[in-house]
C-alpha positions as CSV (number, residue, x, y, z in Angstrom):
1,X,109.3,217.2,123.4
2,X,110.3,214.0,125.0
3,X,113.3,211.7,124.5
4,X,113.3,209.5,121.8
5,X,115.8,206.6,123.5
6,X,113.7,206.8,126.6
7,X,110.1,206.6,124.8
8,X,111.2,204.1,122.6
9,X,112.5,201.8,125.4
10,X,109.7,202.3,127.3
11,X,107.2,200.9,124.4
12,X,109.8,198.1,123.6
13,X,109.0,196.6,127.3
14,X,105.0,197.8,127.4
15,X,104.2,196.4,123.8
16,X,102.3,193.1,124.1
17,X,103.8,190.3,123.2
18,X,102.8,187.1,121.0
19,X,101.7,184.3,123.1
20,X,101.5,182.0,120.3
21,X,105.0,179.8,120.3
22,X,107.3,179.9,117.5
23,X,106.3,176.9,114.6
24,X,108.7,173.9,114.4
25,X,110.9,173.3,111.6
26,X,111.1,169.5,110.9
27,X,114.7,168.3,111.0
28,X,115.9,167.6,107.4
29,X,119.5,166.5,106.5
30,X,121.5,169.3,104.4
31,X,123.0,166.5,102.2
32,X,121.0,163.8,100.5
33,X,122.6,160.5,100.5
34,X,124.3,160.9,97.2
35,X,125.9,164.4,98.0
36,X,126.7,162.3,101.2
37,X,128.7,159.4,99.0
38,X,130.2,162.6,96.9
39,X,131.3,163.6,100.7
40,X,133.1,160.4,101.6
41,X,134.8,159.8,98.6
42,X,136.6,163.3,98.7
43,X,137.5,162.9,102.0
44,X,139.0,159.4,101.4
45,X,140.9,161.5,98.5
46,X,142.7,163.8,101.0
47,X,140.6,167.1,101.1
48,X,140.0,168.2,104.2
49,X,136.7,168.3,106.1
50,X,136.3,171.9,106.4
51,X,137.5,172.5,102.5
52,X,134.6,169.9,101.6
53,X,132.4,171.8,103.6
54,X,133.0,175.5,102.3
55,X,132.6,173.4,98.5
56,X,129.4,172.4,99.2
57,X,128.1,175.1,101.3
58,X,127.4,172.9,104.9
59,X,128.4,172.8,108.7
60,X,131.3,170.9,109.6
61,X,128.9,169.2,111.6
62,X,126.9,168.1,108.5
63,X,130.3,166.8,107.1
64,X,130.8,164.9,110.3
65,X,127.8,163.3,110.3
66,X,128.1,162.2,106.7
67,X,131.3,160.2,107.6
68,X,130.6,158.7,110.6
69,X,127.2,157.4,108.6
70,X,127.3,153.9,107.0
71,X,126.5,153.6,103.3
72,X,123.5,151.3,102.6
């Protein structure tokens, strides 16, 4: 009978690992450019960044990009 912590950390660093790299993700923006517009406009309103963010379920980061983006 052999210990089970041991033996499994032994296979953990003798299993083979996959060569192949992990696939890329293309970059896409979390808020399309009307959810973006919706964005602005509620921050020009008074709610703050990170309220707008918990409402619409994105980063603070995504919320910060919307605003310092120009509206075409």
């Amino acid at each position: 009978m052999g210990f089970p912590a041991r033996d499994n950390a032994a296979e953990r660093f003798s299993a083979p690992r996959s060569t192949k790299p992990a696939p890329r993700r293309e970059k896409t923006s979390t808020l399309t450019p009307a959810l973006a517009k919706v964005v602005r406009a509620a921050i020009k309103a008074g709610v703050k960044p990170n309220a707008v963010a918990r409402q619409f379920g994105v980063s603070l980061a995504a919320i910060q990009k919307a605003l310092s983006e120009t509206e075409t």
